[in-house]
BAPA-280712 format. One record per residue (C-alpha): residue number from 1; residue in one letter; x, y, z. Coordinates in steps of 0.1 Angstrom, whole numbers. Each point is the difference from the previous one (the first is absolute). Layout:
// residues N
<node i="NUM" aa="A" px="X" py="Y" pz="Z"/>
...
END
This chain:
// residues 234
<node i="1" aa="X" px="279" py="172" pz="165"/>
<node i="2" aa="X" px="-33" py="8" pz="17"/>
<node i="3" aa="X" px="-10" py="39" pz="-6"/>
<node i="4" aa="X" px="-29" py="20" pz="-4"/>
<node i="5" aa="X" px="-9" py="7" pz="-32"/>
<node i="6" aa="X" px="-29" py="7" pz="-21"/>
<node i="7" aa="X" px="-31" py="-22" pz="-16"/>
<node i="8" aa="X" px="-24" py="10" pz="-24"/>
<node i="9" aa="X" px="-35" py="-17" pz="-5"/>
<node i="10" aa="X" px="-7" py="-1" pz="-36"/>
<node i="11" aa="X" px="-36" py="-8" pz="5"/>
<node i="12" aa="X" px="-4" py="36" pz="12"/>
<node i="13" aa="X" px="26" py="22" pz="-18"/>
<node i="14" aa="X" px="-20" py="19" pz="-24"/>
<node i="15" aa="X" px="33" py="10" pz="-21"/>
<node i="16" aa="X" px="-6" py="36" pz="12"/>
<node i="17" aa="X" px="41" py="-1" pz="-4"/>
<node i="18" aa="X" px="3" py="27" pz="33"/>
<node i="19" aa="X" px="18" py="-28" pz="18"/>
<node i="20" aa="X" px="25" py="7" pz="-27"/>
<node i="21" aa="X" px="5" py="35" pz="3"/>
<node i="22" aa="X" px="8" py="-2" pz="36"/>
<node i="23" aa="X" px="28" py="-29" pz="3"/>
<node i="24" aa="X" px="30" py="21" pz="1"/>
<node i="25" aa="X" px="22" py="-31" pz="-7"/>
<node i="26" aa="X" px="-15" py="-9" pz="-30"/>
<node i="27" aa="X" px="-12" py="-32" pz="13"/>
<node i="28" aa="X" px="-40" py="-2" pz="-18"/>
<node i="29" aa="X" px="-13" py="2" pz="-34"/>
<node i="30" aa="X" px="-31" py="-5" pz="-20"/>
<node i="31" aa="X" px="3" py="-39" pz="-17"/>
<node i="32" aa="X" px="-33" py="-7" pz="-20"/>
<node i="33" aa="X" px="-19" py="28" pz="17"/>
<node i="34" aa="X" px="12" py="-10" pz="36"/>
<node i="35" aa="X" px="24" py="13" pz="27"/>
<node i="36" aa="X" px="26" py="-27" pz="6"/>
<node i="37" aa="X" px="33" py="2" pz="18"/>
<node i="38" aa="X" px="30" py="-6" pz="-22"/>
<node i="39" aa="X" px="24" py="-6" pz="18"/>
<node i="40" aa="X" px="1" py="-11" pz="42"/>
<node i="41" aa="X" px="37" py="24" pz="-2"/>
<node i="42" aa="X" px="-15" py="27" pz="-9"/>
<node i="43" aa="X" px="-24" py="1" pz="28"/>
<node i="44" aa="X" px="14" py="14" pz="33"/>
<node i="45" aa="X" px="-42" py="-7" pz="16"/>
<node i="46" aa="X" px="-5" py="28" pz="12"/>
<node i="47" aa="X" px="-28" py="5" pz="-14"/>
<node i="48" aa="X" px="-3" py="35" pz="-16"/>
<node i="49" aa="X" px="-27" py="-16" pz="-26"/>
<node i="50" aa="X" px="-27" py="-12" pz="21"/>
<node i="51" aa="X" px="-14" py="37" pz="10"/>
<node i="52" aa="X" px="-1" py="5" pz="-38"/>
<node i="53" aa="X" px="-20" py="-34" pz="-8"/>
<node i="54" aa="X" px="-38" py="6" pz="-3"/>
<node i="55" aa="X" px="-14" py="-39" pz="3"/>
<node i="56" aa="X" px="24" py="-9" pz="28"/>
<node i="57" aa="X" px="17" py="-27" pz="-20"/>
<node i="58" aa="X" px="35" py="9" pz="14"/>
<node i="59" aa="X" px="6" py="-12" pz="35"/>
<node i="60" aa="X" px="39" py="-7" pz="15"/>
<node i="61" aa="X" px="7" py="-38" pz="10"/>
<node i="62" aa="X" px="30" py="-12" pz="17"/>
<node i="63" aa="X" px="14" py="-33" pz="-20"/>
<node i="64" aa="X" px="31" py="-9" pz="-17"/>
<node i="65" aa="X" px="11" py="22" pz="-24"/>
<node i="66" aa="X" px="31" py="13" pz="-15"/>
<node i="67" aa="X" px="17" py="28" pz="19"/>
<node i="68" aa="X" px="-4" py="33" pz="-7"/>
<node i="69" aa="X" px="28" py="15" pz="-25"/>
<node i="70" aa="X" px="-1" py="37" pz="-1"/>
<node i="71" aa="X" px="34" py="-4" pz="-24"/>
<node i="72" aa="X" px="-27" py="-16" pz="-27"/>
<node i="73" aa="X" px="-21" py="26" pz="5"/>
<node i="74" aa="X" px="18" py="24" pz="-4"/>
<node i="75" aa="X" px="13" py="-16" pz="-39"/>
<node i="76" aa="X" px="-39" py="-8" pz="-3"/>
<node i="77" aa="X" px="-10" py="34" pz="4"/>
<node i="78" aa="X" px="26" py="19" pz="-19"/>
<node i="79" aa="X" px="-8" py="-25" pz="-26"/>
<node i="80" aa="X" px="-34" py="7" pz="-2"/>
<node i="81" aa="X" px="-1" py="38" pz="0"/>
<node i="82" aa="X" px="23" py="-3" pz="-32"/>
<node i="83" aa="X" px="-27" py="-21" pz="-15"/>
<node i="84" aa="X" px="-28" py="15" pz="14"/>
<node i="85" aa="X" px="10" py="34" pz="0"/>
<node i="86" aa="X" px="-28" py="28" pz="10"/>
<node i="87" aa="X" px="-21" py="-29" pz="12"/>
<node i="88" aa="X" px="-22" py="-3" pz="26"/>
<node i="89" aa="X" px="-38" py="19" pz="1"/>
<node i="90" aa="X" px="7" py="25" pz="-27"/>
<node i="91" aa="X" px="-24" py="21" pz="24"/>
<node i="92" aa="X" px="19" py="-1" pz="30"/>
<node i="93" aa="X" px="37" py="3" pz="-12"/>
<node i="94" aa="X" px="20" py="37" pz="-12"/>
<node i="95" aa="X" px="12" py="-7" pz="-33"/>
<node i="96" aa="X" px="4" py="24" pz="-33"/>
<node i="97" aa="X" px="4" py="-10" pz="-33"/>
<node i="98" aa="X" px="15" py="16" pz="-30"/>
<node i="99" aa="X" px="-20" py="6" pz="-28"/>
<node i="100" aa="X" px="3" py="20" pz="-35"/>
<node i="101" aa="X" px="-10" py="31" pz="-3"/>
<node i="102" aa="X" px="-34" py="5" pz="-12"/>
<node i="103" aa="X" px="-15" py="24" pz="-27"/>
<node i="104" aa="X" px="-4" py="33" pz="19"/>
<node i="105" aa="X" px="-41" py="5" pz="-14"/>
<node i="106" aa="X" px="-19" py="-21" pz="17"/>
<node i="107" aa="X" px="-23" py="-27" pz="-18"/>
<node i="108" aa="X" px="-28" py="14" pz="-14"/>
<node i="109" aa="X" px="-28" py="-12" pz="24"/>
<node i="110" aa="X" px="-19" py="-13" pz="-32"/>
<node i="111" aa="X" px="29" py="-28" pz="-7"/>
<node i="112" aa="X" px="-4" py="-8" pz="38"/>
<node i="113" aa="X" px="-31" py="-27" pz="4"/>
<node i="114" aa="X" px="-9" py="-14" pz="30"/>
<node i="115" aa="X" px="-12" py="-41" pz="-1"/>
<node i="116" aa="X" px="-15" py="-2" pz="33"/>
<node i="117" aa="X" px="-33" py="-11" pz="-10"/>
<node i="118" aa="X" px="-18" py="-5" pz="35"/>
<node i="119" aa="X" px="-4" py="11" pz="33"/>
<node i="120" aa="X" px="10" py="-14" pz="33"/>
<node i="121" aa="X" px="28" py="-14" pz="-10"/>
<node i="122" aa="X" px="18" py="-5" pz="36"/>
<node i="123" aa="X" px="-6" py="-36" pz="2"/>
<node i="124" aa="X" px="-11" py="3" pz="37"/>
<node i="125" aa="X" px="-30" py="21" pz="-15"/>
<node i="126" aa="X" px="-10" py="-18" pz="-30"/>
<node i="127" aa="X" px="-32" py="-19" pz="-1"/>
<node i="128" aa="X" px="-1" py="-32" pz="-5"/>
<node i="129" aa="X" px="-26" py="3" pz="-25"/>
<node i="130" aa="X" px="6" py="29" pz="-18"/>
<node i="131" aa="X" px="-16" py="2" pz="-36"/>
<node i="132" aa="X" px="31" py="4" pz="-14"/>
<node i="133" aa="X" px="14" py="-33" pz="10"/>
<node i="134" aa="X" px="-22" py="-16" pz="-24"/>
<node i="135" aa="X" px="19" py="-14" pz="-30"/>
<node i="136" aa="X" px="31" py="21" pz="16"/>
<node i="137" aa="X" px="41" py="-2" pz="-5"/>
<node i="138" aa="X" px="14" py="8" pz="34"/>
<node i="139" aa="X" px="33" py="16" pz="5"/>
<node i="140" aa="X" px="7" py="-7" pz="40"/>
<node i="141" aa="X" px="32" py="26" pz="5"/>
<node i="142" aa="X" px="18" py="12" pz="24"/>
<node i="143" aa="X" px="-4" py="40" pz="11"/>
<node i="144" aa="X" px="39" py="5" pz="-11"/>
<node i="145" aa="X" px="-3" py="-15" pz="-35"/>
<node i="146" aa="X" px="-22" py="31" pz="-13"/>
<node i="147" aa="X" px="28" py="24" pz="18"/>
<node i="148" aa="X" px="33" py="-19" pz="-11"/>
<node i="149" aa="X" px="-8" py="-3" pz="-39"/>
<node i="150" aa="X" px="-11" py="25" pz="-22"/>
<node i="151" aa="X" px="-23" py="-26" pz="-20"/>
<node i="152" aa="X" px="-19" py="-19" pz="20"/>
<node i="153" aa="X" px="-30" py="21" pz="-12"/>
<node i="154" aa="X" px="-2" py="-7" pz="-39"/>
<node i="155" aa="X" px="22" py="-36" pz="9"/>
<node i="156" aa="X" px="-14" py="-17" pz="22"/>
<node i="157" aa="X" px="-36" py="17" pz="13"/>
<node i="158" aa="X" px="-15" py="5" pz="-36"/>
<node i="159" aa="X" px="-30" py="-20" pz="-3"/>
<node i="160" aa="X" px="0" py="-10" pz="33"/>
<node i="161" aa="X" px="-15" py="3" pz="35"/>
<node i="162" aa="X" px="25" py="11" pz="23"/>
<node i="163" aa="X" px="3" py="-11" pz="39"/>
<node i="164" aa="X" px="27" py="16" pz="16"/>
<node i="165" aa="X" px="16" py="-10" pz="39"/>
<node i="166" aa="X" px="31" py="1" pz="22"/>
<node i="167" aa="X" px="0" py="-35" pz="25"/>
<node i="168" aa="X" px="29" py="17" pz="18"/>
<node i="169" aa="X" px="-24" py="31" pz="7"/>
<node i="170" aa="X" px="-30" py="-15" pz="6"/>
<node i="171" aa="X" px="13" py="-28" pz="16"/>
<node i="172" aa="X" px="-30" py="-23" pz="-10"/>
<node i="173" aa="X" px="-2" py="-30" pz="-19"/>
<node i="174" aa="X" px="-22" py="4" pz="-35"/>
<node i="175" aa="X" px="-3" py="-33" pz="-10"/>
<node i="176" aa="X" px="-34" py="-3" pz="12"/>
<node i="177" aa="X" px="-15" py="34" pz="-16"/>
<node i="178" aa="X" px="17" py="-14" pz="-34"/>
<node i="179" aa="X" px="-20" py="-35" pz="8"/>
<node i="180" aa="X" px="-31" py="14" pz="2"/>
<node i="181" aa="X" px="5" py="26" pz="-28"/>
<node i="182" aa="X" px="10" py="-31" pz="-24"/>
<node i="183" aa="X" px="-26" py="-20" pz="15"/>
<node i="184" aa="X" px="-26" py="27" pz="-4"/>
<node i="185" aa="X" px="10" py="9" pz="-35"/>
<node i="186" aa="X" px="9" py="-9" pz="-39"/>
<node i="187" aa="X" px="38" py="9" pz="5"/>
<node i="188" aa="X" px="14" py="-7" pz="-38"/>
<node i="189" aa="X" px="36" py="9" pz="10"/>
<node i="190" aa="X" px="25" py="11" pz="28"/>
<node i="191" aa="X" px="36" py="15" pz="-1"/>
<node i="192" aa="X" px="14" py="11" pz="32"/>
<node i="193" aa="X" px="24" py="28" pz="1"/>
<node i="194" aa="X" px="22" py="5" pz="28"/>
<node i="195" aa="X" px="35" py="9" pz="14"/>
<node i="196" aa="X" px="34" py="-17" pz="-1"/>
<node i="197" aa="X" px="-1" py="-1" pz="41"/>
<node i="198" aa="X" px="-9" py="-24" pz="21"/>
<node i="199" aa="X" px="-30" py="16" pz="18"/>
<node i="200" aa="X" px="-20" py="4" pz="-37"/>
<node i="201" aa="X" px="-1" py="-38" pz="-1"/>
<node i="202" aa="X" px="-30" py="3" pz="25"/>
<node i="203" aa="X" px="-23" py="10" pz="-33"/>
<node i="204" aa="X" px="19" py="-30" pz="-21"/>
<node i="205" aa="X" px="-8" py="-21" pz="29"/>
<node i="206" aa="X" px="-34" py="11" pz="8"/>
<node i="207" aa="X" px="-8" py="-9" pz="-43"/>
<node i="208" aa="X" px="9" py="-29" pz="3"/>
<node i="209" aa="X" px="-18" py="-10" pz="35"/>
<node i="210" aa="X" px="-33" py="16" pz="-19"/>
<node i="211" aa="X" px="7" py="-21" pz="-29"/>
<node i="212" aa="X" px="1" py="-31" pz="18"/>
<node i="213" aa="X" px="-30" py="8" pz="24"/>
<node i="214" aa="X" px="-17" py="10" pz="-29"/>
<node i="215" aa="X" px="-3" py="-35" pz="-20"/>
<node i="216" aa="X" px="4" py="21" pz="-32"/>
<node i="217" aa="X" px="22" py="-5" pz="-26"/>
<node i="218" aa="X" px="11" py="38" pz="-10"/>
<node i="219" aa="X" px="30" py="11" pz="-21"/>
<node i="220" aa="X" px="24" py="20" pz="19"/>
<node i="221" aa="X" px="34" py="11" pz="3"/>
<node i="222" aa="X" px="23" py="21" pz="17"/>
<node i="223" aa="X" px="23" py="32" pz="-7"/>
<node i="224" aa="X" px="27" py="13" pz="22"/>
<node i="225" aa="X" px="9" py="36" pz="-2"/>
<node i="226" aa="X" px="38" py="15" pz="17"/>
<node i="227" aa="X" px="-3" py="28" pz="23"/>
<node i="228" aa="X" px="20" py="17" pz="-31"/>
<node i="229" aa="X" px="-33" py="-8" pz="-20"/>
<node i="230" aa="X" px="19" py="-25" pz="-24"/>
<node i="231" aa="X" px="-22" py="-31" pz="-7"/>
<node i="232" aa="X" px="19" py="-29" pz="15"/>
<node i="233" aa="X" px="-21" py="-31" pz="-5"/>
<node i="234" aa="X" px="-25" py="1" pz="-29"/>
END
């Protein structure tokens, strides 16, 4: 049948993942960095996604699709919240987690060391040609990952210089900062650190564009932290 129903340009999407976060039915998710509808069932085209997409890659086209099926969705959704449970923008969702009890001294502030070894590290604020850069390992992560586990310090920012951003906050697109920062710069390494939800693969994304754009050749790879703080992808 002939419905309305929703079509995303993949030339724009910038994998911000918001689009995501706001289909109620389930019907989007991230494939190779890039919002893509996964199902015509799922989609009922109203459109509660497009206020939420930055680029304007989502618009709603009338063709032949399959018919809405709010039956599926409902299986689709229940399905997914067991899999997914406590997903979503581990900012924006109520959720409480158990943990053991911990030692009732606190840690001696001595055994606590911080390995932030720069500042700005806001990637909106960093310059491009910071001295630092030079010869650098970046880690590009997420705001949550430093909140969620207890060891991204001595783990993963040791040694390294640390950019930090939120694409479903800022709502802007860093692959071109990151362009001209590896451009600019002797980058040795990269190892992006983000969240198990779709909106942190926005930094993953914008990597990868600044990789590409780039012309260099950098080892990288990519860490996904649970909003529980376990290490899911490694």
């Amino acid at each position: 049948m002939k419905r309305k129903i929703i079509s995303i340009d993949q030339e724009k999407c910038n994998g911000c993942g918001l689009c995501v976060d706001a289909c109620h039915e389930g019907a989007l998710a991230m494939v190779n960095g890039k919002a893509q509808l996964m199902s015509e069932s799922y989609c009922d085209g109203l459109g509660d996604c497009l206020p939420e997409c930055p680029t304007g890659a989502i618009t709603i086209e009338e063709r032949e699709a399959a018919d809405f099926d709010k039956e599926a969705v409902e299986k689709h959704m229940a399905a997914r919240k067991h899999v997914h449970a406590g997903g979503g923008c581990p900012s924006s969702r109520t959720a409480v987690f158990e943990r053991k009890p911990q030692a009732a001294e606190p840690v001696p502030k001595e055994e606590v060391v911080s390995e932030l070894n720069q500042w700005p590290c806001q990637i909106k604020l960093v310059p491009v040609n910071a001295p630092y850069f030079q010869g650098a390992k970046l880690l590009i992560a997420a705001d949550c990952t430093a909140f969620a586990n207890a060891n991204v310090h001595s783990r993963f920012m040791r040694g390294k210089i640390t950019l930090i951003g939120c694409p479903k906050l800022d709502m802007v697109d860093y692959s071109d900062k990151l362009t001209e920062i590896l451009k600019n710069n002797d980058i040795k390494s990269i190892e992006v650190l983000r969240m198990s939800v779709p909106c942190c693969g926005g930094i993953e994304y914008a990597v990868k564009q600044a990789l590409q754009k780039s012309g260099k050749m950098i080892p990288w790879q990519v860490t996904v932290i649970a909003p529980n703080g376990e290490i899911v992808e490694d």
